[in-house]
C-alpha positions as CSV (number, residue, x, y, z in Angstrom):
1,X,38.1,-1.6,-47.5
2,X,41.5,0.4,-46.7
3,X,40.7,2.2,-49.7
4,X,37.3,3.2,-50.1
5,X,35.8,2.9,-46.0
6,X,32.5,1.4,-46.8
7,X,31.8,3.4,-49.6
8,X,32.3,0.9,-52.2
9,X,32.0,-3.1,-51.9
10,X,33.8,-5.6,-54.0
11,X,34.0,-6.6,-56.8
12,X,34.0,-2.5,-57.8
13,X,31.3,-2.0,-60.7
14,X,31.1,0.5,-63.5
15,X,27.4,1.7,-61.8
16,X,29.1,2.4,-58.4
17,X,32.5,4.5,-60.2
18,X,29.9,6.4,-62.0
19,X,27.7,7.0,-58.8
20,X,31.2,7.9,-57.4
21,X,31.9,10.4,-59.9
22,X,28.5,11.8,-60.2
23,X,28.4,15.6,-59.2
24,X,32.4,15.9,-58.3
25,X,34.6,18.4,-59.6
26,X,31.8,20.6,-59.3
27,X,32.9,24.4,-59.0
28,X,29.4,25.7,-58.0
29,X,28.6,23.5,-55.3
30,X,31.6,21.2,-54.6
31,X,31.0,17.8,-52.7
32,X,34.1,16.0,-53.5
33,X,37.2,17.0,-55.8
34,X,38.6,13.7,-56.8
35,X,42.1,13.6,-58.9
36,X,44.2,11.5,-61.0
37,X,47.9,11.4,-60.7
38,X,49.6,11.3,-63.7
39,X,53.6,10.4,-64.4
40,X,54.0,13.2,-66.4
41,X,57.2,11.5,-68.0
42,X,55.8,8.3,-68.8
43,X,51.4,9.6,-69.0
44,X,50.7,6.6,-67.2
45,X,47.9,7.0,-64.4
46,X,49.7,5.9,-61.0
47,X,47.0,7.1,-58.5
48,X,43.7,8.6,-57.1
49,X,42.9,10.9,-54.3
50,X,39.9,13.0,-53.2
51,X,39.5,15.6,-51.4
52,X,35.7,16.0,-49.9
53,X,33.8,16.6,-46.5
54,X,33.7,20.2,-47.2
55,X,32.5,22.4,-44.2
56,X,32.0,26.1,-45.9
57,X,31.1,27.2,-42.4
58,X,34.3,25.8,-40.6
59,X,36.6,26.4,-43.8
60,X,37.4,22.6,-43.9
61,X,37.8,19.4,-45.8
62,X,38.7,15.6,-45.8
63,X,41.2,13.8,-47.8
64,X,40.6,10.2,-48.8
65,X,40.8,7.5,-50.9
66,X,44.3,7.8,-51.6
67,X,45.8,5.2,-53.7
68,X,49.1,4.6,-55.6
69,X,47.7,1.6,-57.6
70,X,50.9,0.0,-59.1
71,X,52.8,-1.9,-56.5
72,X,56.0,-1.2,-58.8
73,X,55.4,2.5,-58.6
74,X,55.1,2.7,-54.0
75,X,58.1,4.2,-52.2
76,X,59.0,6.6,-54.9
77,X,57.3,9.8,-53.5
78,X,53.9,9.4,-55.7
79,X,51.9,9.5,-52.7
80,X,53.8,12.6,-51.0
81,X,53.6,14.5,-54.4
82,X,49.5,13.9,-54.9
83,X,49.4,14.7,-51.2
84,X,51.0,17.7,-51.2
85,X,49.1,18.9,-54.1
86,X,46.0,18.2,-53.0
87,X,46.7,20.4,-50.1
88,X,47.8,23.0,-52.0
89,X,44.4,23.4,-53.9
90,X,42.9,23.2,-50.8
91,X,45.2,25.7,-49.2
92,X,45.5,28.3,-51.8
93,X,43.0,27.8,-54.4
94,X,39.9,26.5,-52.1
95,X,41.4,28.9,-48.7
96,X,40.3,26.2,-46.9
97,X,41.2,26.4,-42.9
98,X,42.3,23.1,-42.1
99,X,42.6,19.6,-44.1
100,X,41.9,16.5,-42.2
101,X,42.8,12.7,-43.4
102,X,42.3,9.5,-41.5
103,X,44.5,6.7,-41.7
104,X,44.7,3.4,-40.2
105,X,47.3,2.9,-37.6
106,X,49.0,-0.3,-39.4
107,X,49.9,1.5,-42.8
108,X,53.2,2.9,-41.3
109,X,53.9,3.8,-45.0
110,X,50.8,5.8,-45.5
111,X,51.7,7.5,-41.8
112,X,55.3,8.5,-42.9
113,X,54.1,9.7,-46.5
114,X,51.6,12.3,-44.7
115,X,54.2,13.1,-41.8
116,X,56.5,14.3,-44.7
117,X,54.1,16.6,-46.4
118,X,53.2,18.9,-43.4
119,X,50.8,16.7,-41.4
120,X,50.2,16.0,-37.6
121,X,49.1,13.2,-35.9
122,X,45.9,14.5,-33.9
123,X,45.1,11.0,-31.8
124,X,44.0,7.7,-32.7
125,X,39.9,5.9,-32.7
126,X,41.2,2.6,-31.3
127,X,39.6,-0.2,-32.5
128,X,37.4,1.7,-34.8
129,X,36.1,-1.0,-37.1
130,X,35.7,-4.6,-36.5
131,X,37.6,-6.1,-39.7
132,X,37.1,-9.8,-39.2
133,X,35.9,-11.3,-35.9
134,X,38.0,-10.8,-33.1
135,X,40.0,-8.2,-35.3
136,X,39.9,-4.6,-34.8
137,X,41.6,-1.6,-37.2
138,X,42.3,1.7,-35.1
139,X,42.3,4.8,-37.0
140,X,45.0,7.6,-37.0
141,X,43.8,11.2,-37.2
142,X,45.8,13.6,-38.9
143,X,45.6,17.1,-39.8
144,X,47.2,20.5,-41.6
145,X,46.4,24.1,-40.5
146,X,46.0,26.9,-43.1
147,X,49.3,28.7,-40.6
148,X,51.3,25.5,-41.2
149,X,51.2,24.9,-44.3
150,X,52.1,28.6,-45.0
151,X,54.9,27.9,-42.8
152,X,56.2,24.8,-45.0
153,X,59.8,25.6,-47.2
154,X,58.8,26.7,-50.3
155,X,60.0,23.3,-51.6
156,X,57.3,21.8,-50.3
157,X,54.5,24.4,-50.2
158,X,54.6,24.6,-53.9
159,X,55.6,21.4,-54.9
């Protein structure tokens, strides 16, 4: 549920993946770009993120779904890397406008990792979605503008 929204239930199955995957990475008509991240030392897959919610009209998208899967691999700037590439396709290659993500408010981790590649905290849904009776997760909204990421060191910006 952190992961996927309500997207996807549990236990995942091969039928929802490939419903998933159906029709992304499509050029002509994009719905969702969703990426691997790779350890190009070592080839293993660490990670997963998407970039969807496109708005042509408003020059926008969403990231989600972002994952570093191996426990081992967290807190060594996978997630910061992905993120900041993902907003560089957006930025430069898609010239999207503005790139919006949505996070909830007790993954200080994910918070931090988002703060350091360029994004702002816009507000926060409280109590958003009822997790388990009498237990509420509030959201964090977080964005990037086209001007501020242009205004990121070139460190970052092209990372």
């Amino acid at each position: 549920m952190n992961w996927s929204g309500a997207m996807f239930r549990f236990p995942l199955t091969e039928s929802s993946l490939k419903w998933y995957l159906e029709g992304a990475n499509n050029t002509e008509n994009p719905e969702v770009y969703i990426y691997k991240a790779v350890d190009t030392e070592t080839g293993e897959c660490i990670g997963h993120i998407s970039l969807g919610g496109f708005s042509q009209k408003n020059k926008s998208a969403r990231i989600s779904r972002v994952l570093v899967g191996d426990t081992a691999a967290r807190g060594k700037g996978y997630c910061t890397a992905m993120i900041k590439e993902v907003s560089r396709i957006g930025f430069e290659e898609l010239g999207l406008h503005r790139i919006s993500l949505g996070v909830y408010d007790f993954n200080k981790s994910a918070i931090r990792c988002y703060q350091k590649a360029g994004y702002s905290i816009e507000g926060v849904h409280r109590d958003i979605l009822q997790y388990k009776e009498g237990e509420y997760w509030s959201l964090v909204e977080m964005s990037m503008l086209e001007n501020e990421w242009k205004k990121l060191p070139e460190a970052i910006a092209h990372a």
